[in-house]
NUVOTI-327196 format. One record per residue: residue in three letters; x, y, z of N, C-alpha, C in turn. Coordinates in steps of 0.2 Angstrom, whole numbers. Layout:
N
+------+-------+-------+-------+-------+-------+-------+-------+-------+-------+
! rest !  n.xx !  n.yy !  n.zz ! ca.xx ! ca.yy ! ca.zz !  c.xx !  c.yy !  c.zz !
+------+-------+-------+-------+-------+-------+-------+-------+-------+-------+
!  Ala !     X !     Y !     Z !     X !     Y !     Z !     X !     Y !     Z !
...
+------+-------+-------+-------+-------+-------+-------+-------+-------+-------+
% end
This chain:
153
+------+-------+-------+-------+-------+-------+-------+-------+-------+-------+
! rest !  n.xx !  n.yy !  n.zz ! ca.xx ! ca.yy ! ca.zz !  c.xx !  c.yy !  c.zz !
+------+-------+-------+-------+-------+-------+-------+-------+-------+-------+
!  Unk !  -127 !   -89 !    -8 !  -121 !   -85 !    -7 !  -123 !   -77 !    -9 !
!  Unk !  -118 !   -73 !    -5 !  -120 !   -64 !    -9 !  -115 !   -60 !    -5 !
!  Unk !  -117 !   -56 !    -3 !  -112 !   -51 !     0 !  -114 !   -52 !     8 !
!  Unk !  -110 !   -53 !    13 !  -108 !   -52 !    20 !  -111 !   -44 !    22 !
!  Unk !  -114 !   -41 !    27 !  -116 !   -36 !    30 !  -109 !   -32 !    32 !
!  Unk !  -109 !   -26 !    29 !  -105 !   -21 !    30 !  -101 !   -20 !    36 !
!  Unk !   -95 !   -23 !    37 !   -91 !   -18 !    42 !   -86 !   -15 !    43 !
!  Unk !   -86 !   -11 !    49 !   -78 !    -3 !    47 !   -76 !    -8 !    52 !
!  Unk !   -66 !    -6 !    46 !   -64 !    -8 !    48 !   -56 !    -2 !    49 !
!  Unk !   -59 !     3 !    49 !   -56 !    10 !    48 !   -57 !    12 !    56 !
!  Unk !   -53 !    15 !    59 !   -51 !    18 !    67 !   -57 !    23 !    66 !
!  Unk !   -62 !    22 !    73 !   -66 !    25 !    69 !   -66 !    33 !    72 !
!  Unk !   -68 !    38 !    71 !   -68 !    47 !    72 !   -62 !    49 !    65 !
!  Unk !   -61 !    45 !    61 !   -56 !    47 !    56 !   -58 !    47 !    51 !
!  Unk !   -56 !    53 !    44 !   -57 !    54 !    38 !   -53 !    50 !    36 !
!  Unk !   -54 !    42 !    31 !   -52 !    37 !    29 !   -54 !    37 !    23 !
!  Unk !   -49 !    38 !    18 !   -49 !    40 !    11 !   -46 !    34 !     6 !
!  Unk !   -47 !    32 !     3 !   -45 !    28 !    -7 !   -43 !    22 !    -4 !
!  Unk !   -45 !    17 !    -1 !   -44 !    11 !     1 !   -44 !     6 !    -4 !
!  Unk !   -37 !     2 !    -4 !   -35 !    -3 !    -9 !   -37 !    -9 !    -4 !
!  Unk !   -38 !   -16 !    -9 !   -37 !   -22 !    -6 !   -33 !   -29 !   -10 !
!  Unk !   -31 !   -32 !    -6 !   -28 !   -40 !   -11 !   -27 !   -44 !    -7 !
!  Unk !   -30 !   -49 !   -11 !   -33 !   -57 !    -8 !   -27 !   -60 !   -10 !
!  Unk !   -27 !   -66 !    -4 !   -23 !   -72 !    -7 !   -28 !   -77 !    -8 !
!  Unk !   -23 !   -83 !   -11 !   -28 !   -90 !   -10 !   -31 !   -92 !    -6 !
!  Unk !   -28 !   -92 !     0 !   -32 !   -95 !     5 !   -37 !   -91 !     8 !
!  Unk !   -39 !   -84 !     5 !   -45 !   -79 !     6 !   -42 !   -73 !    13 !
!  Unk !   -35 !   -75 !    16 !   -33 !   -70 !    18 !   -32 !   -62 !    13 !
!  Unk !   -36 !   -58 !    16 !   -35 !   -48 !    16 !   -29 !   -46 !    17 !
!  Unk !   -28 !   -40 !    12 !   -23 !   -36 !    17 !   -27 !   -30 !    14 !
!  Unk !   -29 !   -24 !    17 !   -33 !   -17 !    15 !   -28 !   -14 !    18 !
!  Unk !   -27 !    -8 !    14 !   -24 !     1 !    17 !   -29 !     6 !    14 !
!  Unk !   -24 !    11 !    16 !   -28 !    17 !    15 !   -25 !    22 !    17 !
!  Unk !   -27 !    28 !    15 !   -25 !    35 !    18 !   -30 !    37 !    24 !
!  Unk !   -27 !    41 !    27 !   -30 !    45 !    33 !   -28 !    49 !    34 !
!  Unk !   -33 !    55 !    35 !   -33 !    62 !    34 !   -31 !    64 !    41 !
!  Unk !   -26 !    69 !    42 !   -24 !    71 !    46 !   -17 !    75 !    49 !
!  Unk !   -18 !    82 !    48 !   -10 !    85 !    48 !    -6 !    82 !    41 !
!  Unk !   -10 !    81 !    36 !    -8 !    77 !    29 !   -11 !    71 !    31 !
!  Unk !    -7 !    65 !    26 !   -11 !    58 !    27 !    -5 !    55 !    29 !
!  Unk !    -9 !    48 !    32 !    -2 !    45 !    35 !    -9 !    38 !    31 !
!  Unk !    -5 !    30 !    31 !    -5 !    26 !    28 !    -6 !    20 !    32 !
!  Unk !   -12 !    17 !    33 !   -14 !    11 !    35 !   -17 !     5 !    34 !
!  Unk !   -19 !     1 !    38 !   -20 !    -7 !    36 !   -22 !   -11 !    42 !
!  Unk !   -26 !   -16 !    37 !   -30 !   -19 !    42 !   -28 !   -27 !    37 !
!  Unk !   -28 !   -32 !    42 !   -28 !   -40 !    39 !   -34 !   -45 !    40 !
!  Unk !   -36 !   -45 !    34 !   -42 !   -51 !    36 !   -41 !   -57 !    36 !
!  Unk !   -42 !   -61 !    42 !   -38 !   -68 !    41 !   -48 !   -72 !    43 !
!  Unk !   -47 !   -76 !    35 !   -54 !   -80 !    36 !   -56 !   -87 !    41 !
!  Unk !   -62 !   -88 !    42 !   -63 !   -95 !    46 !   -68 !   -94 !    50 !
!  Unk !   -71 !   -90 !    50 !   -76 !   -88 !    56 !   -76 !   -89 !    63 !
!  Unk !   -71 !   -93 !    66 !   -71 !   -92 !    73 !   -65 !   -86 !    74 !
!  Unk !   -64 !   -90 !    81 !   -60 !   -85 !    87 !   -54 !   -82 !    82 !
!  Unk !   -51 !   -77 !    83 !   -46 !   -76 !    80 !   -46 !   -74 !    72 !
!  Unk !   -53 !   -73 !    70 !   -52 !   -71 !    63 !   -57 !   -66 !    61 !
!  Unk !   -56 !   -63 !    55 !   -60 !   -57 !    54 !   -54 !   -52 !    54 !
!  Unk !   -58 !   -46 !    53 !   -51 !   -41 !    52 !   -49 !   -38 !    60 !
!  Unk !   -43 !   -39 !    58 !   -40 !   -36 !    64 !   -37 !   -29 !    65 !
!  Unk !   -35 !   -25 !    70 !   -35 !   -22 !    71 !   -31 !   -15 !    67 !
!  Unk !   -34 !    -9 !    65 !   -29 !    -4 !    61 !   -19 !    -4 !    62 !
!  Unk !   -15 !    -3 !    57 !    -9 !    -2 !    60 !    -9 !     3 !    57 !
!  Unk !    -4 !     9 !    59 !     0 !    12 !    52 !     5 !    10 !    48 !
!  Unk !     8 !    11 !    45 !    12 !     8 !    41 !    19 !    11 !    36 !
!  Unk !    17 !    17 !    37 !    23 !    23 !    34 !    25 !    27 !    38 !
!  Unk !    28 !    24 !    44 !    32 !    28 !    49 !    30 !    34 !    50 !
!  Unk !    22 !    39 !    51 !    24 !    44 !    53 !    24 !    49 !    46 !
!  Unk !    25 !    47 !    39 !    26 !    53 !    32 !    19 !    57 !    34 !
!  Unk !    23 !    64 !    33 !    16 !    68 !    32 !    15 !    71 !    24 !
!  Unk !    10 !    70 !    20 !     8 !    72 !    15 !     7 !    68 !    10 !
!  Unk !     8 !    59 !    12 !     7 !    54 !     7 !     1 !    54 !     4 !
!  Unk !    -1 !    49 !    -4 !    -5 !    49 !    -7 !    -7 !    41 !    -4 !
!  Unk !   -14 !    41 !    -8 !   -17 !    33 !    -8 !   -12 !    28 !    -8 !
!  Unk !   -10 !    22 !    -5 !    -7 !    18 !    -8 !   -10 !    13 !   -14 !
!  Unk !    -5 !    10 !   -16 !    -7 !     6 !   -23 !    -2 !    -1 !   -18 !
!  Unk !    -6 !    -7 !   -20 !    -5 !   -15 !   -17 !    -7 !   -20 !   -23 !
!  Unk !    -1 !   -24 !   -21 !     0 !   -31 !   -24 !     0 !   -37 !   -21 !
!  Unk !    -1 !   -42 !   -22 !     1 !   -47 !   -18 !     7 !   -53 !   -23 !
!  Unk !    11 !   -55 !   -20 !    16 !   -60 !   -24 !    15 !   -66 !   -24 !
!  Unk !    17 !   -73 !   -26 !    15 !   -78 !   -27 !    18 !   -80 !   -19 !
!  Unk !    22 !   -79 !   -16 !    24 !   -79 !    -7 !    18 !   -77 !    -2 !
!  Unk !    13 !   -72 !    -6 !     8 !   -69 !     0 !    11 !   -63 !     2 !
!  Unk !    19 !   -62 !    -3 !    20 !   -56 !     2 !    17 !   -50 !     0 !
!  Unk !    12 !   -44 !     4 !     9 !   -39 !     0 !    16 !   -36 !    -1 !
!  Unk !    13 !   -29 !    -7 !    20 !   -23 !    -6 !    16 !   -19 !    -8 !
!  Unk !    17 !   -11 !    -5 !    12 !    -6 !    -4 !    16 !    -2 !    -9 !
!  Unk !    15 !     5 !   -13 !    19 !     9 !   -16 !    15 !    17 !   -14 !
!  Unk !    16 !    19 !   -14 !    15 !    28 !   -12 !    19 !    32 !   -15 !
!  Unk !    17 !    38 !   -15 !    21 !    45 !   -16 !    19 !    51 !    -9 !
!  Unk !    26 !    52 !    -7 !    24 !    57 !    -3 !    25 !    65 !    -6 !
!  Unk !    21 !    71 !    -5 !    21 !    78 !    -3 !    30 !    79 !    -4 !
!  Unk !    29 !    81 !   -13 !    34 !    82 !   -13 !    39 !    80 !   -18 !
!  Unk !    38 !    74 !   -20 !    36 !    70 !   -26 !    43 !    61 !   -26 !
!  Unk !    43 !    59 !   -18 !    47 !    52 !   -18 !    40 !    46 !   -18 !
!  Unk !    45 !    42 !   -20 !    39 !    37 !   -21 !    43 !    33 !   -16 !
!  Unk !    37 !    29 !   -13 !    40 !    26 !    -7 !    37 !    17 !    -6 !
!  Unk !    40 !    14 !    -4 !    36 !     6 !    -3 !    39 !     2 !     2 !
!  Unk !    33 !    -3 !     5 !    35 !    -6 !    11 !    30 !   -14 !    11 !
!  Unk !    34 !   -18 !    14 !    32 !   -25 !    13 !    28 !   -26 !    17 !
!  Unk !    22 !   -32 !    17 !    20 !   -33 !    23 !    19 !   -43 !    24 !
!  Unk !    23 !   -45 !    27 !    20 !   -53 !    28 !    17 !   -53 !    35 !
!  Unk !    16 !   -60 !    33 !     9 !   -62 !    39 !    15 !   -62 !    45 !
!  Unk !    13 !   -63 !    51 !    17 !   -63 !    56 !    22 !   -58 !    57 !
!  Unk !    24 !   -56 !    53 !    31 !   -51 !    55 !    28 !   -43 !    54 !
!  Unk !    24 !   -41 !    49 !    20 !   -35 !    48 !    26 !   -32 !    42 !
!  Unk !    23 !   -24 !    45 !    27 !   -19 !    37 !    32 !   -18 !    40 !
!  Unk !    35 !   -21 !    32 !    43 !   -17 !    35 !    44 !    -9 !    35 !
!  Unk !    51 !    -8 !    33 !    51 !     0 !    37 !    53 !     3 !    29 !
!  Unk !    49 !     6 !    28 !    48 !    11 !    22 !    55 !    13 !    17 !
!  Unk !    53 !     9 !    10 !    62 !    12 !     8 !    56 !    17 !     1 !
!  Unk !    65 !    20 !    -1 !    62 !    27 !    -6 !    64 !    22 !   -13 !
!  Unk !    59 !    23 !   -20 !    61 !    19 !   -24 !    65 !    22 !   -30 !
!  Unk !    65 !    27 !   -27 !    68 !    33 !   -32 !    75 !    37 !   -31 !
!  Unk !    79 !    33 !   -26 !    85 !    35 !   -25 !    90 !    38 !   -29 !
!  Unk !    92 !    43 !   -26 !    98 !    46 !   -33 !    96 !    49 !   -39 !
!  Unk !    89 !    48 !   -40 !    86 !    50 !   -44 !    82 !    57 !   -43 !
!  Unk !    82 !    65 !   -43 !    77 !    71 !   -43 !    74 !    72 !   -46 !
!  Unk !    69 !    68 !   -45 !    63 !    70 !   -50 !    55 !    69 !   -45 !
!  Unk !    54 !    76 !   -45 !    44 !    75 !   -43 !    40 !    70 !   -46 !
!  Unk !    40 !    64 !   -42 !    34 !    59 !   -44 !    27 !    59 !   -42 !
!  Unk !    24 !    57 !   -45 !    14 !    53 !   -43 !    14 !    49 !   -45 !
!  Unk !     6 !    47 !   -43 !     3 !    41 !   -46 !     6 !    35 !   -47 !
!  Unk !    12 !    34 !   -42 !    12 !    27 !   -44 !     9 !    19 !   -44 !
!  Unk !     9 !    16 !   -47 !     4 !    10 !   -45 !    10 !     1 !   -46 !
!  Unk !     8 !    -6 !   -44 !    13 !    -6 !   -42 !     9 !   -16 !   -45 !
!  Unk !    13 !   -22 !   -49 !     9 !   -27 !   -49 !    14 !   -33 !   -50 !
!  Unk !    12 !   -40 !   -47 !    13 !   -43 !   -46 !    16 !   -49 !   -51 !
!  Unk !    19 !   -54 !   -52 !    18 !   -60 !   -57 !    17 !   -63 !   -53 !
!  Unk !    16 !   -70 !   -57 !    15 !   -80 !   -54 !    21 !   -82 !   -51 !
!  Unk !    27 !   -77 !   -55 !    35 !   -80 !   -52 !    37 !   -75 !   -46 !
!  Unk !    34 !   -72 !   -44 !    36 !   -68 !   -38 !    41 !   -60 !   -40 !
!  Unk !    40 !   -58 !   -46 !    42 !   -52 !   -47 !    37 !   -48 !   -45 !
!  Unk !    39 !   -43 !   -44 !    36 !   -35 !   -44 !    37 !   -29 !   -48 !
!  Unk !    33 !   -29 !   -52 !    34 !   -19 !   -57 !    30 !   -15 !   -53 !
!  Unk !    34 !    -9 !   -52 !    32 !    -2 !   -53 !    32 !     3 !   -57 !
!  Unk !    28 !     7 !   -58 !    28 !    12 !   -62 !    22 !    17 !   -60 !
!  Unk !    26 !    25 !   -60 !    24 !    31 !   -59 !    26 !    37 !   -64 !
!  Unk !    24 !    42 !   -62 !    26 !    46 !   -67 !    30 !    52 !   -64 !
!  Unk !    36 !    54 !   -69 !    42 !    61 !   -65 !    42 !    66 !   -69 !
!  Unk !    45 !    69 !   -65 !    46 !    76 !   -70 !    54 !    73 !   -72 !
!  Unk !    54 !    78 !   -78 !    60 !    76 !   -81 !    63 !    83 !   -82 !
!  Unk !    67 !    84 !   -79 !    68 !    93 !   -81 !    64 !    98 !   -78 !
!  Unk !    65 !   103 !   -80 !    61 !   108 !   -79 !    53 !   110 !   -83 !
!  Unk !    53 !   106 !   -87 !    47 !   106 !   -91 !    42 !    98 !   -94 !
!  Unk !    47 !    95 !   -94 !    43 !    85 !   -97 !    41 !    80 !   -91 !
!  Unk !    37 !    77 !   -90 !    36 !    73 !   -88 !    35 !    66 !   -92 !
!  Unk !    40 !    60 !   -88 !    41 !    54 !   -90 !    40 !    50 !   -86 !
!  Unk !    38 !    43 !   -86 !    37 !    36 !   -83 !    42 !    34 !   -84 !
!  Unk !    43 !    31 !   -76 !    47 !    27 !   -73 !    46 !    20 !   -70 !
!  Unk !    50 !    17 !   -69 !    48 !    10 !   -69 !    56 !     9 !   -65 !
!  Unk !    51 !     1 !   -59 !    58 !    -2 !   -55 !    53 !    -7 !   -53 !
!  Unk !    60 !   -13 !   -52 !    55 !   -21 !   -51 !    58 !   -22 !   -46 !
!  Unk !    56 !   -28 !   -40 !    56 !   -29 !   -37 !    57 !   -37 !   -38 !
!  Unk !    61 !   -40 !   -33 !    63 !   -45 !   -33 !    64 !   -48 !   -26 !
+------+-------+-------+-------+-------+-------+-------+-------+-------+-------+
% end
């Protein structure tokens, strides 16, 4: 056993930047990443294992509607299989969106509603019971910077 032979799984003529991954049990992938372009916009590939017809990584999709000036995503997977992606876009909302097998990503919600504050760096993880934390970092005012936090369920 060892390492499989390198291949892109990136569109290819593209600047493809910070690419996250997470495995399920059954060895099912989910990868993103940013792509450089008029800003960054956010994408994904699914690796479904077994060696035949119909498996290997399938084709790129994007996945954040269109944002122009998002960061890296940050990915988790839940005790469901369901991934959840986390980002900050240009400007400072942190944004997240689901992805199950057969249905694909949902439509991008803001996690930071009602709340003004310039965020980054968020990052985003899973338990055995199917919860989800996030946490990034905001400005608090005009001068402090504080960590925030919101769970998913």
């Amino acid at each position: 056993m060892g390492w499989s032979s390198p291949v892109s799984i990136a569109t290819p003529d593209t600047i493809s930047l910070n690419p996250q991954i997470v495995l399920d049990a059954s060895g099912r992938a989910t990868a993103a990443w940013a792509v450089l372009g008029n800003g960054y916009t956010l994408w994904s590939s699914e690796f479904i294992p077994g060696g035949g017809s119909g498996t290997g990584w399938g084709t790129p999709v994007p996945f954040n509607s269109g944002q122009v000036g998002t960061s890296a995503p940050d990915l988790t997977i839940d005790a469901s299989n369901k991934v959840i992606a986390i980002w900050y876009v240009q400007g400072g909302d942190v944004w997240s969106s689901t992805f199950r097998q057969a249905q694909g990503w949902s439509a991008p919600v803001r996690l930071q509603e009602g709340l003004a504050v310039e965020s980054r760096a968020p990052v985003i993880v899973s338990s055995a019971n199917g919860e989800s934390m996030a946490i990034w970092t905001g400005r608090h005012g005009t001068s402090g910077r504080g960590i925030w936090a919101a769970t998913f369920r």
